[in-house]
Structures are given as C-alpha cells and as structure tokens.
C-alpha positions in Angstrom: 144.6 152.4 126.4 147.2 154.8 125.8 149.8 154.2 122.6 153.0 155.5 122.8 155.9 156.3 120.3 159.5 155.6 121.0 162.4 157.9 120.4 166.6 156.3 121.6 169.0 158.6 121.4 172.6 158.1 122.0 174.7 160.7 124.0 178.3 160.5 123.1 180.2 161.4 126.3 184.4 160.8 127.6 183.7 161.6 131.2 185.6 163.9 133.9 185.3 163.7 137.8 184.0 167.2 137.1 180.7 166.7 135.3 181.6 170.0 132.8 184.7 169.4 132.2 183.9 166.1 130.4 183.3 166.0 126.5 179.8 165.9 125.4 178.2 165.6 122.1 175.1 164.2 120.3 174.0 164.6 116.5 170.3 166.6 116.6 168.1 167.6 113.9 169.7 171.0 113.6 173.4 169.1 113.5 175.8 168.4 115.8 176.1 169.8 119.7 179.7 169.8 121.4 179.4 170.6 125.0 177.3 170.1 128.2 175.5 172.8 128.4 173.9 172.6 124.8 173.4 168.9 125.1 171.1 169.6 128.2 169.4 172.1 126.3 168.3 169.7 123.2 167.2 167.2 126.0 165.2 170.1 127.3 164.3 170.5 124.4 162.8 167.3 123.8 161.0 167.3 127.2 158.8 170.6 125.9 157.8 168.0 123.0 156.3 165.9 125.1 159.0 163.4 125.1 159.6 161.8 128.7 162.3 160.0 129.6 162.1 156.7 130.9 165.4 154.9 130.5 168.9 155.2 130.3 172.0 153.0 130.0 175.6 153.6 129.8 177.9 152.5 127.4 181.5 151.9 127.7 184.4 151.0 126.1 187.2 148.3 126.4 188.8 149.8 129.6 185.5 150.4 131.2 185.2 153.9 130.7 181.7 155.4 130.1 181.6 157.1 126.4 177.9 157.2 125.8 174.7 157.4 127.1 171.4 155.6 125.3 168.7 157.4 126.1 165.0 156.3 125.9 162.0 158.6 125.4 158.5 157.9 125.2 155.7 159.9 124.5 151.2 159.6 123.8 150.3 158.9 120.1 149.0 161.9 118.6 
C-alpha cells in the first residue's frame, strides 16, 4: 500500500480578467515570488519533486473576490 506525504500551499492572488495582469505571489523556501510567471515556475518546480497536485480551492474575501488559492500536493513516502 502506498503512503503518501502532504504538502498545502497557499497562493495569494487579486485577480484580473486578463490572467497576467493579476497580482500573484506565494512565500517559497527561497523567499518570496511576485508575479505569474515565477509563481508557475515554483509550482513547476514542485512537480519535478515528485509533488502532484490533487486539489485546489479558492479563497475569497468579503465582496466575493478570489485572493488566494490553497493548493494540495501529494506525493510516495520515501
């Protein structure tokens, strides 16, 4: 039977009609990452460590507008 570990990681985003043009950020091991292009890359990233995503939810605040993203990875036990 196969074990898995669990990663959530939480995508801060104020969103545009125009996907790029939104603000994007998310805290990473290296620091902080400010726009679309170098989130994409850490979740990239993560994808080339084995971690698969497997869930995500929107978050949003009092007027309904999305401004994050929870993100659920999952990945074999070593």
């Amino acid at each position: 039977m196969t074990k898995w570990e669990y990663k959530l990681h939480i995508i801060e985003c104020h969103l545009s009609p125009i996907l790029k043009l939104a603000r994007w950020g998310t805290e990473t091991p290296e620091g902080p990452v400010k726009d679309f292009d170098k989130v994409q890359a850490y979740i990239n990233k993560l994808g080339e460590e084995s971690w698969e995503l497997i869930s995500a939810v929107n978050g949003s605040d009092h007027n309904g507008v999305i401004t994050k993203a929870l993100l659920f990875f999952r990945r074999p036990k070593a």
